[in-house]
Each structure stands twice: as C-alpha cells, then as structure tokens.
Legacy VTK file of the C-alpha trace (Angstrom):
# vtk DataFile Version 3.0
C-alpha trace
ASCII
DATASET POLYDATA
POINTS 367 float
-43.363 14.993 29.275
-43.302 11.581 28.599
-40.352 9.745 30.687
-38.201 6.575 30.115
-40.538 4.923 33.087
-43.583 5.328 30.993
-42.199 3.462 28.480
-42.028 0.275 30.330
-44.236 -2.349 31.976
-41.152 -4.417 33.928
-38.058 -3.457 35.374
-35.356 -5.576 35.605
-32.779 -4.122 37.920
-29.429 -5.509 39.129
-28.360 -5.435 43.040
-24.734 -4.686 43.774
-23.833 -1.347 42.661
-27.639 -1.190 41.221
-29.633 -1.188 44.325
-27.330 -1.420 47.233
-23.935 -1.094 47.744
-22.330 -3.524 50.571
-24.915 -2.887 53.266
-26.656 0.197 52.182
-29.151 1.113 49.484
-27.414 2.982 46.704
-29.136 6.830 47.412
-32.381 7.520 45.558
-33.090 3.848 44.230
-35.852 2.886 47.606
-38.003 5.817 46.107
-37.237 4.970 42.596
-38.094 1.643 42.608
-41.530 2.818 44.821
-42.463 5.361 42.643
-42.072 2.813 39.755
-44.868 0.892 41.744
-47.103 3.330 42.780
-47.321 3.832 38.716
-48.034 0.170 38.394
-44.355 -0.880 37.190
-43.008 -3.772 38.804
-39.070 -4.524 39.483
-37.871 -7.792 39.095
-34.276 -8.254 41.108
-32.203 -10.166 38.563
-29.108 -11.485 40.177
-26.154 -13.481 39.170
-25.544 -14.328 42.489
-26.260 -18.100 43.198
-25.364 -18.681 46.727
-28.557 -17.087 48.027
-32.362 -18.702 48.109
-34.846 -16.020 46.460
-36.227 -15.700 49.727
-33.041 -14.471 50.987
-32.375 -12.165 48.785
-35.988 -10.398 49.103
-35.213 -10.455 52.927
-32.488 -8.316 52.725
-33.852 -5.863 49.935
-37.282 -5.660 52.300
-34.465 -4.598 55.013
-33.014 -1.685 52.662
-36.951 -0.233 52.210
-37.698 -1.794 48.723
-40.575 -3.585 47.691
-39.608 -7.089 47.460
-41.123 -10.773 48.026
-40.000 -14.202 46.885
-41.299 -14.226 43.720
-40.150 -10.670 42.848
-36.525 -12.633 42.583
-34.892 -14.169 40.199
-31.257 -15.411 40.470
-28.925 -17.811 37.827
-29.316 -20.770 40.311
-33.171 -20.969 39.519
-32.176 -20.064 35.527
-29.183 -22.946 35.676
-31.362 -25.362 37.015
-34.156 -24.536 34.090
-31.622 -25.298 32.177
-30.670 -28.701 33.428
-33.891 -29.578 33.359
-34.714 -29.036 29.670
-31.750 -31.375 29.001
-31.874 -34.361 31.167
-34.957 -36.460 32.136
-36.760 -36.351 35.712
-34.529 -37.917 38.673
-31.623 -37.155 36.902
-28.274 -37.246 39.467
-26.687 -33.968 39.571
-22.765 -33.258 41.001
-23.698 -29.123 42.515
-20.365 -27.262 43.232
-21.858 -24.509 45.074
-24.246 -23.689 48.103
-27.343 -25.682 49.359
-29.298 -22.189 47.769
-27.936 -23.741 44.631
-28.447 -27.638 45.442
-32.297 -26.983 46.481
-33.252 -25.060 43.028
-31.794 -28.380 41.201
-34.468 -30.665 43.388
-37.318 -28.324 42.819
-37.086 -28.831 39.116
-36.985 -32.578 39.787
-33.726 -33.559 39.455
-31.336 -35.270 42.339
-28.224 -34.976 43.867
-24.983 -36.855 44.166
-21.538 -36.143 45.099
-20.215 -39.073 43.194
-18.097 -38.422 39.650
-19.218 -41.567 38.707
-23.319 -41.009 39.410
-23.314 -37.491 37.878
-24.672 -36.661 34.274
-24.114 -33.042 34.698
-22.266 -30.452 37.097
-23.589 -27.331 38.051
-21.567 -24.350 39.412
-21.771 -21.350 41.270
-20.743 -19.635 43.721
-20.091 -20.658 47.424
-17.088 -19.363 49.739
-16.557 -23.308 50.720
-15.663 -24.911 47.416
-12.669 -26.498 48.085
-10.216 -28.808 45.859
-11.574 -32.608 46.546
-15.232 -30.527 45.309
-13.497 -29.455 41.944
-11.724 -32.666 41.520
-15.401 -34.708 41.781
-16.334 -31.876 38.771
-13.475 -32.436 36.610
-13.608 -36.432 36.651
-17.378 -36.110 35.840
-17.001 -33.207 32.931
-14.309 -35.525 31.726
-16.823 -38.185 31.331
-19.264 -36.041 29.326
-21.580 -34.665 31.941
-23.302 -31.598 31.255
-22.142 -28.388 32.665
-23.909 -25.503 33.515
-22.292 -22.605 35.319
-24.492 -20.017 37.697
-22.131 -17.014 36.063
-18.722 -15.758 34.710
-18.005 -13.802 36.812
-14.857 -12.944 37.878
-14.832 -11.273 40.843
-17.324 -10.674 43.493
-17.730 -7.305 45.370
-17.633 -7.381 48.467
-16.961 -5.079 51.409
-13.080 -5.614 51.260
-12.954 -4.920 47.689
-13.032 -7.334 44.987
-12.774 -11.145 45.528
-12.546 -14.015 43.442
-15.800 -15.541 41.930
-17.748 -18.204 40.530
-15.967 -17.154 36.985
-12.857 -17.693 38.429
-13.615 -21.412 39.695
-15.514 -22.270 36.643
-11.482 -21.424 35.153
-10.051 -23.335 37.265
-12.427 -26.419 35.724
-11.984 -25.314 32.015
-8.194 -25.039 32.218
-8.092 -28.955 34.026
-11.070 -30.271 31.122
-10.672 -28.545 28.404
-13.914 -27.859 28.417
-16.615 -24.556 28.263
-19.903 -24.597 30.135
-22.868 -23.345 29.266
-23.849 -20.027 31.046
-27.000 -19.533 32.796
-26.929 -15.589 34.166
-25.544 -12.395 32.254
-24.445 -11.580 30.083
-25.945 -14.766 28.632
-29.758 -13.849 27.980
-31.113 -17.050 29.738
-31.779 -15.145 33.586
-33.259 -11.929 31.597
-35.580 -14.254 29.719
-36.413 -16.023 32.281
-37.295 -12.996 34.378
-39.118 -11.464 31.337
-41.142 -14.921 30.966
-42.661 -14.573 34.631
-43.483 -11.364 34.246
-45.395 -11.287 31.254
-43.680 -8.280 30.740
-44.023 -6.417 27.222
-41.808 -4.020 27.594
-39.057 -4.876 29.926
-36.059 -2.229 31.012
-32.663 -4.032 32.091
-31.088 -1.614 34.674
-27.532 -1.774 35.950
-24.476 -0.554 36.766
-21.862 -3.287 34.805
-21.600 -3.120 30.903
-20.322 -6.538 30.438
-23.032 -7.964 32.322
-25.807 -6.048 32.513
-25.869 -4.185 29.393
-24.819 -6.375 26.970
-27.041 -9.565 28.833
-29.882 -7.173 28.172
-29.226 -6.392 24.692
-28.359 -10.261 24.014
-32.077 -10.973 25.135
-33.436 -8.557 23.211
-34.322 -5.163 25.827
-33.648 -2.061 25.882
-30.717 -1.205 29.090
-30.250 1.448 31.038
-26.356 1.515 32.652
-26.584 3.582 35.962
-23.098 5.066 36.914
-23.218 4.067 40.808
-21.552 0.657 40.690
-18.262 -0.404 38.316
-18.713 0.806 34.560
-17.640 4.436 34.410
-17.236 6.687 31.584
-14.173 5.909 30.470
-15.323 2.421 30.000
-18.625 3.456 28.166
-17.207 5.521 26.122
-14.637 2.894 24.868
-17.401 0.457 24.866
-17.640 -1.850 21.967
-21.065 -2.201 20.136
-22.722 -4.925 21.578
-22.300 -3.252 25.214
-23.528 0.197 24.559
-26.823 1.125 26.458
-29.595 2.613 25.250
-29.982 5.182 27.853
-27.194 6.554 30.419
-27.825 7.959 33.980
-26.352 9.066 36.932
-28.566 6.871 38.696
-31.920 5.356 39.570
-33.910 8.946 39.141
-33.061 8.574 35.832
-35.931 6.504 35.169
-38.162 9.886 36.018
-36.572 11.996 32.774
-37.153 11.979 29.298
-35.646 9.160 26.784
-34.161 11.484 24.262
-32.422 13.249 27.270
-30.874 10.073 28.158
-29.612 8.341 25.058
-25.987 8.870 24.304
-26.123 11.572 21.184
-25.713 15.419 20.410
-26.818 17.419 23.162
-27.520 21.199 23.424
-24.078 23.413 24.956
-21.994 20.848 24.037
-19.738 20.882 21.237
-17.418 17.168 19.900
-14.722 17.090 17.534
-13.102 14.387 15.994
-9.164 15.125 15.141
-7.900 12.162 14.447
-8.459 8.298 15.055
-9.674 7.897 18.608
-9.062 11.552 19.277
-11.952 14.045 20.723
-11.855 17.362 22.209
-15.211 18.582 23.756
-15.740 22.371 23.687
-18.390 23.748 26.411
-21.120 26.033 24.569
-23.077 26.816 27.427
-23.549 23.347 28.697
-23.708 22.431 32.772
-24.246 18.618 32.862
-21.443 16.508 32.545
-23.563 13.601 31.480
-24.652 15.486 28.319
-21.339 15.961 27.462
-20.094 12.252 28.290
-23.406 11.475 25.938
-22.115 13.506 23.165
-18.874 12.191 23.500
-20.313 8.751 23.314
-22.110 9.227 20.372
-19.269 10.954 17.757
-16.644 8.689 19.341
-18.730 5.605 18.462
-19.922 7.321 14.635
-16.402 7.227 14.126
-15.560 3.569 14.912
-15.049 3.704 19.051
-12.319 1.731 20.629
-9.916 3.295 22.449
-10.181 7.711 22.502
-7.737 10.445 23.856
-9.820 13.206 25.101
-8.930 16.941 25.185
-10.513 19.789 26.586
-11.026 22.808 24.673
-11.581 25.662 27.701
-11.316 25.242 31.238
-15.316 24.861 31.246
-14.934 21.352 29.325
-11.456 20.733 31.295
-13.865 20.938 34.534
-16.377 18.815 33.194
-14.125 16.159 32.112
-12.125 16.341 35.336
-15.857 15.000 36.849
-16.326 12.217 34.804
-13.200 10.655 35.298
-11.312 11.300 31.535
-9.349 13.999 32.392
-5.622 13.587 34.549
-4.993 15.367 37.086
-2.500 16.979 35.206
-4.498 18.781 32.932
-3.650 16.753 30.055
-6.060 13.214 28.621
-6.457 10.478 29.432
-6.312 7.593 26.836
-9.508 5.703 26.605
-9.405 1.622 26.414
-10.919 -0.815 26.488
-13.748 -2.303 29.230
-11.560 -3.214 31.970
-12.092 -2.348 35.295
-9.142 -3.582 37.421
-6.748 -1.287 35.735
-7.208 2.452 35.138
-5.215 5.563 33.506
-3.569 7.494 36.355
-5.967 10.194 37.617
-9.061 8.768 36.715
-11.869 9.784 39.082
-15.566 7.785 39.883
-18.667 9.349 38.358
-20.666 8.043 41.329
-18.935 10.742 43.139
-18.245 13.517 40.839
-21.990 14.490 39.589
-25.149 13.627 40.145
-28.316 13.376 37.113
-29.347 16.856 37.536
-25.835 17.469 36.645
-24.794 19.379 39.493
-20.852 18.571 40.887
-20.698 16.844 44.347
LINES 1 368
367 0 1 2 3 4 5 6 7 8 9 10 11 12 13 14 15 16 17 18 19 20 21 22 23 24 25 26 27 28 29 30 31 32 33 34 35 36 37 38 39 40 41 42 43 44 45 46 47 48 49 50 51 52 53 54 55 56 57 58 59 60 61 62 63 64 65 66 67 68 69 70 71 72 73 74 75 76 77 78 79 80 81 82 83 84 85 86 87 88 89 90 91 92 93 94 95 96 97 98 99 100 101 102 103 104 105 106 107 108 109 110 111 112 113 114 115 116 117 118 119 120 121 122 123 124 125 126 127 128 129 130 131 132 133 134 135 136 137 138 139 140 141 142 143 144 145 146 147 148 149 150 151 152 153 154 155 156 157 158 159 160 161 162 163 164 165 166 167 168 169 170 171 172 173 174 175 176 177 178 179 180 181 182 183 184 185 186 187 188 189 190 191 192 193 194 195 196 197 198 199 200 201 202 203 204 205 206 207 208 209 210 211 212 213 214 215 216 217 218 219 220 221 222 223 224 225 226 227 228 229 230 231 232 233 234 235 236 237 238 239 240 241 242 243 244 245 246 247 248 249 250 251 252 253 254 255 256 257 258 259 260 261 262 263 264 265 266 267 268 269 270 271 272 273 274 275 276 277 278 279 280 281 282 283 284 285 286 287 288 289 290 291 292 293 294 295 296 297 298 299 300 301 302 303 304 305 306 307 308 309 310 311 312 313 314 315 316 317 318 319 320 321 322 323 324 325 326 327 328 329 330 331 332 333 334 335 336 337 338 339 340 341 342 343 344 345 346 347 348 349 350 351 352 353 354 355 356 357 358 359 360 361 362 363 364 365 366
C-alpha cells in the first residue's frame, strides 16, 4: 500500500497542538516524525511564533524526543525580516516591536535598529509579553509617516497553559485601529513562511501538517501544498465541516500516524458503511451501514455537505449507531438532538459539543 508519507519529500509541520501541547509532545508525533526520517523525509518546524531564536525552538523540540537542529526551523521572524529586506536597501533603520529573537533576525539580513519614530523606515511586529504602550506609540508615529510594516502573524490569541491569551494579532489591532493602516503578513496563513520553508528545503513535494484551519490549512493551500489538518490541537469537526473552500484540507486525521495510511483513506469523500443525506439546505443525517470509524463518517459528511454548497449544517442521526458516532466527534448535543454547524470560530461553540482529540483515535476506536 502506498501511504500519504510516500508521497512526500518535506514535511512541514506546525508546533502547538501539532507537535506538542504546553509541555508535552502531542502522543504518537516523536515516532511519527522519526519514522518519517528513517524513510528519508525531513520535517521542517514552521512556526508563527516570533519571540523565539530558531535555536530555541529546536532546543525544546530535541527535549520532547524529535529530531530537530537550528536549521530544521523556520519561524515568521526570519520570513518578516526576508521581507524587509527585499524592500529597503542595506543599513536600513528598523523600529522592532517585539523580542530581541525578533530584533536579531532583522540585523542578520543587514538591516539596523532604532527605537526612534523619527529614524525608522519600517516597523516590524511580533510577539513579545513586554510590549507596552510608549513601544506602540513609537510604531504608530512611524506607520503614520509611511514606514513599512511587516507583522510576524495575525494571530489572535496565543495558547498557552492557562488557556488562550492575547497575541501578536491582537497588538498588530491595536496599531491598525490608531493608523488606519494594514501590514503586510509574514507567517500563515499568508504563504510567505511556507515558501520560505519550501525554498530551503528544496523540497518537491512538500506536506503542510497542522492542527488550525485558518492558519495552517489555508497558509498551505495559499502557497500552493497539499495540507493535512490533524484533530489534536483547535480545529474540530464542527469547524471542518463548516469550513469554507479555501480552508478545506486535502487529507483529515486523527493525528500524526496518519501520515502511515493510505491517501484515498484520508481525503474527505464517500466512504464504505457510511451512508449521507442531504434534506434540505445545510441539513445532513448520516445513517451507519456497517461503518466503525468516526472519521470516515465526519469525511463523508465533509464531502456531501461541501457538494452541496457548505456553510453552516444541522446534523441528524439516523440510528443510535450514527447518534454514537456523532456524539464522538463533537456534532451531536448531549441531548440527543443536532447541533447547528457554523462557521470557523473557535471561541464560541454549540452547547454539548465534545473534542475529537479525546473522543477517537485514527484507527477509529472510541477513547
């Protein structure tokens, strides 16, 4: 059998909720990403992180048990400051609202540093827990004045252990709703990181793996790869399945050892002991016909939801086999009754809605 692994020369593979999650590696991906190297397919970490050095950030994956060096990292601070760098000539004074991680990839693409408004040509931005008001205010005089602007990310919030807390997204906000003004974007889901990462590898064939459908997925379609959304991190399947086009995978796993199966098993479509109708706009009712995996039937759902437009779905079980399975994948209330389907936002879920991470696993078995 020929797997999805086989298909692919490079993998490019998120962290949080990819990899790890807080201090631990997310289980299975240590021996998935080894086995990918033992068959002579390198991972490339692809974060949107900025306030980390590469070097860093291969530290700590080392520490979880994956295969990792400095060059095996690439993060939006190295892709912003590319950036910069193909739009203003050497020595070039740069205002960085962010961490010295961030100021030092500006200098090695020969560039320099102020903290003046008045010196600065362009403003970079990412992430750092210090960046304060007097910081923003320097940024906002300068953008005023026409200086370039390049943020790290978009992103909104930033796991952490305590749950969700603001991030660079939100303080790039804070700048756009005091200018007026948009930056451009260096990390996903703009393609600039992935092509980056894709341009030092050589790679031919590169697979963007991850856990976030507005980042992940649809920064890997928007540079041109084929994605593979792991459910261990944020995106679940109510938010896949409501998923507009440009943020539907090409392949859907439980996780990591998904890279070891088949592609046909993994790309959302029709699958065997699994029946989908459509009743009515945005309505479905799945009917069990032997089937055991509740990522077969999430794929089938997937599939004739999106044939018939996609947006926001009502699901309905037809048995208590498919009732079961869609208890496990989070689209089914508590009640017994559906859940309605919208769209991909993850800070605000319908009332009984479960996490795949822990409701099935790839073989398809509950847990």
């Amino acid at each position: 059998m020929t797997d999805l692994l086989s298909r692919h020369d490079v993998l490019l593979a998120d962290l949080d909720g990819t990899l790890y999650r807080g201090r631990g590696a997310v289980p299975g991906a240590v021996e998935a990403v080894g086995d990918a190297k033992k068959r002579g397919v390198r991972t490339v970490y692809v974060t949107n992180n900025a306030s980390r050095r590469p070097s860093d950030v291969a530290a700590h994956l080392a520490e979880l048990g994956f295969p990792a060096s400095d060059g095996d990292v690439v993060t939006s601070s190295q892709a912003a400051a590319a950036m910069l760098a193909q739009q203003l000539p050497a020595g070039a004074q740069v205002l960085v609202v962010g961490t010295d991680a961030l100021a030092a990839e500006v200098t090695r693409v020969g560039l320099s540093l102020t903290e003046r408004a008045d010196d600065a040509v362009a403003v970079v931005q990412g992430h750092s827990p210090d960046t304060g008001w007097r910081l923003l205010a320097e940024a906002s005089v300068a953008l005023r004045a026409g200086a370039v602007w390049v943020a790290c990310n978009l992103d909104s919030t930033l796991p952490t252990e305590r749950g969700l807390l603001p991030g660079n997204g939100a303080m790039v906000s804070a700048l756009r709703v005091a200018t007026g003004r948009k930056p451009q974007v260096a990390g996903k889901p703009a393609p600039e990181l992935l092509r980056r990462a894709v341009q030092r590898t050589g790679a031919a064939a590169a697979l963007m793996v991850g856990d976030r459908l507005d980042s992940d997925v649809e920064g890997g379609r928007a540079a041109g790869l084929a994605t593979l959304l792991v459910l261990t991190g944020v995106s679940d399947p109510a938010e896949l399945l409501a998923a507009p086009g440009p943020l539907r995978p090409d392949y859907v796993g439980a996780d990591m050892a998904a890279l070891t199966r088949a592609p046909e098993e993994l790309a959302p479509g029709a699958r065997p002991g699994w029946d989908v109708r459509v009743t009515g706009p945005g309505a479905l009712t799945l009917a069990a016909a032997g089937g055991t995996d509740p990522l077969d039937a999430l794929r089938t759902l997937c599939a004739a939801h999106w044939a018939a437009g996609g947006g926001a779905a009502r699901v309905r079980a037809d048995g208590p086999d498919a009732a079961r399975t869609l208890q496990a994948l989070g689209l089914c209330a508590r009640d017994g009754g559906s859940d309605t389907v919208g769209g991909a936002d993850t800070t605000a879920r319908p009332a009984g809605e479960a996490r795949t991470e822990i409701g099935i696993d790839d073989a398809g078995a509950f847990r």
